[in-house]
MDAnalysis code that builds the backbone (N, CA, C; Angstrom):
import MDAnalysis as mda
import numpy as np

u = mda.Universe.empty(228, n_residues=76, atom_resindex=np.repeat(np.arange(76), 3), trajectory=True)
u.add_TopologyAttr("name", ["N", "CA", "C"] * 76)
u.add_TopologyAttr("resid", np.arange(1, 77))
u.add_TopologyAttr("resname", ["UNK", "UNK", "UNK", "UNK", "UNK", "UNK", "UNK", "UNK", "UNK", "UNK", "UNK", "UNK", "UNK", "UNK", "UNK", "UNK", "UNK", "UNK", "UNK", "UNK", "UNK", "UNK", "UNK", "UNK", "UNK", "UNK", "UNK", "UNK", "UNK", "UNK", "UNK", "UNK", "UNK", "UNK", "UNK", "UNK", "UNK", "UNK", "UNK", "UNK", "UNK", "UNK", "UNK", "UNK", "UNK", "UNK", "UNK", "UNK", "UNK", "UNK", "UNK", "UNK", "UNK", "UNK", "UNK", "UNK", "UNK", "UNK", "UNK", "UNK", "UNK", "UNK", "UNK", "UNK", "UNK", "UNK", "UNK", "UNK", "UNK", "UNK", "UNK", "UNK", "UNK", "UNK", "UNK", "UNK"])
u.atoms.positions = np.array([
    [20.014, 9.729, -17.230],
    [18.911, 10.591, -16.869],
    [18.857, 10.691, -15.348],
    [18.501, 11.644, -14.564],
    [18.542, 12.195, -13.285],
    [17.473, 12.818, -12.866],
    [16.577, 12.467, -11.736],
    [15.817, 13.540, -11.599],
    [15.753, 13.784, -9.878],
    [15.338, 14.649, -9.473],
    [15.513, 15.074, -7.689],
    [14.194, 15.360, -6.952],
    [14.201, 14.378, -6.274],
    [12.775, 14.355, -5.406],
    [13.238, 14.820, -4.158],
    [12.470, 15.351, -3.837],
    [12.210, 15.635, -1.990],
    [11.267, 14.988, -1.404],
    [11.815, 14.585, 0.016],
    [10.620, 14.038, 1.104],
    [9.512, 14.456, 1.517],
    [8.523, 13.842, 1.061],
    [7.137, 14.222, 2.034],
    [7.712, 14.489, 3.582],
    [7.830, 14.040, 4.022],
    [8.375, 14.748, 5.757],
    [8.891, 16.133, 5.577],
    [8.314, 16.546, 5.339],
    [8.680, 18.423, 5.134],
    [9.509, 19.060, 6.377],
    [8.952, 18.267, 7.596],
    [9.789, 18.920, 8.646],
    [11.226, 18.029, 8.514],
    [11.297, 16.804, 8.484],
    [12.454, 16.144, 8.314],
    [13.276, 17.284, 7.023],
    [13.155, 17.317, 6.603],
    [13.939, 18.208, 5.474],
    [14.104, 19.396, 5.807],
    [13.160, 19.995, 6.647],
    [13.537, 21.594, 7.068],
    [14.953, 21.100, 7.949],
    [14.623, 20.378, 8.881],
    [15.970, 20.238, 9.767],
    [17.122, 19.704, 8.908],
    [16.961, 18.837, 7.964],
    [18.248, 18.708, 7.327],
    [17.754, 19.237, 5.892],
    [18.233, 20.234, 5.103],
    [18.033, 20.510, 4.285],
    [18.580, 20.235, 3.202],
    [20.131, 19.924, 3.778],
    [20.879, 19.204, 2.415],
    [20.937, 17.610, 2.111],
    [19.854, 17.157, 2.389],
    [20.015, 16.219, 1.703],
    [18.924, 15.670, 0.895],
    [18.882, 14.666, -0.324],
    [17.970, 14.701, -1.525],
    [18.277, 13.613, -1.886],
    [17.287, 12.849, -2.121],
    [16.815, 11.437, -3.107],
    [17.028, 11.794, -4.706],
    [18.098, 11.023, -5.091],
    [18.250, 11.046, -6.788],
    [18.213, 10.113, -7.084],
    [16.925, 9.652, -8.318],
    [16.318, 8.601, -9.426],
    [17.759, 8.714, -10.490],
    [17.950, 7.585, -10.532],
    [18.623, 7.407, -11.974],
    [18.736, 6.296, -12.678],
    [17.999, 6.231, -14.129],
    [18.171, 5.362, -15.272],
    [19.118, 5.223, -15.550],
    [19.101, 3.974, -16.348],
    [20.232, 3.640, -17.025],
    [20.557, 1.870, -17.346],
    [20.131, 1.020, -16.203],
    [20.441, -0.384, -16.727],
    [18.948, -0.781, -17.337],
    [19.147, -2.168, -17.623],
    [18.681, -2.507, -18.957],
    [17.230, -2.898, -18.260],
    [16.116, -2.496, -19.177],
    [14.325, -2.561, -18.497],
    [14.526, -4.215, -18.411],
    [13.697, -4.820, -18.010],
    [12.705, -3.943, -17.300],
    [12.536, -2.866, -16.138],
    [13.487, -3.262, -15.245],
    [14.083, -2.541, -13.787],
    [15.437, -1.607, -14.225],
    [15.018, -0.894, -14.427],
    [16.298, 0.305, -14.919],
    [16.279, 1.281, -13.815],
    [15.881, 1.625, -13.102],
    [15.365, 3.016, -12.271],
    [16.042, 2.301, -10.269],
    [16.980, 3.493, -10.112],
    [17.721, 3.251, -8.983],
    [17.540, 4.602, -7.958],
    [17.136, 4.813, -6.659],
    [17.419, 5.852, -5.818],
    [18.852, 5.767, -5.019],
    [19.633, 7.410, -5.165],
    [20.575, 7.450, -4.219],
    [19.925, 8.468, -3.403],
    [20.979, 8.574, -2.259],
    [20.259, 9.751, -1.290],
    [22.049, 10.105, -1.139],
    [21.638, 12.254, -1.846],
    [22.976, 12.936, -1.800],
    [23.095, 13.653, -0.459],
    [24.103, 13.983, -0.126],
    [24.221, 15.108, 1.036],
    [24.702, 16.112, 0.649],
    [24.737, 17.389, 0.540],
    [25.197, 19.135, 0.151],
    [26.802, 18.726, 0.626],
    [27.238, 19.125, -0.108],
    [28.916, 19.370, -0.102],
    [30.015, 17.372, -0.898],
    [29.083, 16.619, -0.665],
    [29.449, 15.572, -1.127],
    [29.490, 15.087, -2.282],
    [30.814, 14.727, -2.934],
    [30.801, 14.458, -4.238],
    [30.100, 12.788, -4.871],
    [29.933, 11.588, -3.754],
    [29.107, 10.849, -3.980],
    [28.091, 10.755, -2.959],
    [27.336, 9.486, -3.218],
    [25.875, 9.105, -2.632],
    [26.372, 8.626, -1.492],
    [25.793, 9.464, -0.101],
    [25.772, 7.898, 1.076],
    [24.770, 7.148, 0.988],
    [24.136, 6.630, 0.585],
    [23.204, 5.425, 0.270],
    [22.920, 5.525, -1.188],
    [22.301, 4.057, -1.426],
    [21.527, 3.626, -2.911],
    [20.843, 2.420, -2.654],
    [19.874, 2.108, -3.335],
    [19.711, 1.098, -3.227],
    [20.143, 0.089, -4.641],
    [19.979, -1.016, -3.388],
    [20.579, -2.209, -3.795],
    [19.602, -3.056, -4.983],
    [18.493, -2.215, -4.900],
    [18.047, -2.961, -6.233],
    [17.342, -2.054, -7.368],
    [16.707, -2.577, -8.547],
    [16.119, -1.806, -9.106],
    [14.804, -1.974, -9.223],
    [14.317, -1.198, -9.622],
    [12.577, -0.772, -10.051],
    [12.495, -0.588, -11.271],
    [11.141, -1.091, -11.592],
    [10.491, -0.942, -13.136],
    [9.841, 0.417, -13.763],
    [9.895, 1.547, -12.506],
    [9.337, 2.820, -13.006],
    [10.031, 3.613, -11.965],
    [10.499, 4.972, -12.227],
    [11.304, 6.240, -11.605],
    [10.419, 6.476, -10.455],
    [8.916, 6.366, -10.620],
    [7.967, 6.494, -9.063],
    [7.751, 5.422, -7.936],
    [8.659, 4.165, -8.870],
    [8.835, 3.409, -7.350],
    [9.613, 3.565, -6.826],
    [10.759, 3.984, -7.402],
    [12.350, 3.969, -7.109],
    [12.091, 5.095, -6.175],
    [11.837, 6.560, -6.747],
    [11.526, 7.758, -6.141],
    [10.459, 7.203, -4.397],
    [9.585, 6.906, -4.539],
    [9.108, 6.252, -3.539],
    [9.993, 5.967, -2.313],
    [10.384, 4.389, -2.700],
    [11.530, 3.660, -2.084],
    [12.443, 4.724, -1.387],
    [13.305, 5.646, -2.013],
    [14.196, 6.362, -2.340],
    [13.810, 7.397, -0.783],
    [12.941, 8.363, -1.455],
    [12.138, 9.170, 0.090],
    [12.080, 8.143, 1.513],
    [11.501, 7.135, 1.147],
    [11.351, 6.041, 2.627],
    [12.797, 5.654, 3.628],
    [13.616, 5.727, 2.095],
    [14.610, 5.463, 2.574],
    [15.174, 6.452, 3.535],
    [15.068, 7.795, 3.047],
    [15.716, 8.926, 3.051],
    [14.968, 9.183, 5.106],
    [13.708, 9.026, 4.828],
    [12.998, 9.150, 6.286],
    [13.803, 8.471, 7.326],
    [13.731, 7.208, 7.046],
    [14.340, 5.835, 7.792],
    [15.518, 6.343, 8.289],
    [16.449, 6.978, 7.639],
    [18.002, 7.293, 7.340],
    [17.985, 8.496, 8.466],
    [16.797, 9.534, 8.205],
    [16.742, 10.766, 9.220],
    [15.984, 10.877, 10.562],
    [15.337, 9.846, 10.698],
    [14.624, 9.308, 11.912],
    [15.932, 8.445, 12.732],
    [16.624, 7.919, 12.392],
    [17.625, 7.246, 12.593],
    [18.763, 8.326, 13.485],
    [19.016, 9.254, 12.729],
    [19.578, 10.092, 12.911],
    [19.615, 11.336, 13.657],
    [18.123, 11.078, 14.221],
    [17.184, 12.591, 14.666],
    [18.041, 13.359, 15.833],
    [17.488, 14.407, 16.341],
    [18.850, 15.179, 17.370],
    [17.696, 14.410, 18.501],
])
């Protein structure tokens, strides 16, 4: 299962637009729920995290924070 969140930082995302936080299930509950963060044109994730969460809205959470951290990091 897959689902695609975007960052609250709305301007962070206007300036980079291709990139997106993806939730994905799959290992065994209680903590099944993992964020990657994709980039447009890339066939895998440059980041994920390293652990899991017990619900898709923490992960998703986590996931965006990450995604900020990652583009603040990065800023022009």
């Amino acid at each position: 299962m897959k689902f695609t969140a975007r960052s609250d930082n709305l301007s962070a995302m206007i300036r980079h637009p291709d990139f997106s936080v993806v939730v994905k299930g799959g290992a065994p509950s209680p903590k099944s729920w993992r964020w990657e963060i994709h980039r447009a044109g890339r066939n895998s994730a440059i980041q994920r995290s390293k652990i899991f969460f017990e619900t898709m809205t923490e992960a998703s959470r986590a996931g965006k924070a990450a995604l900020d951290l990652l583009l603040s990091e990065h800023s022009d």
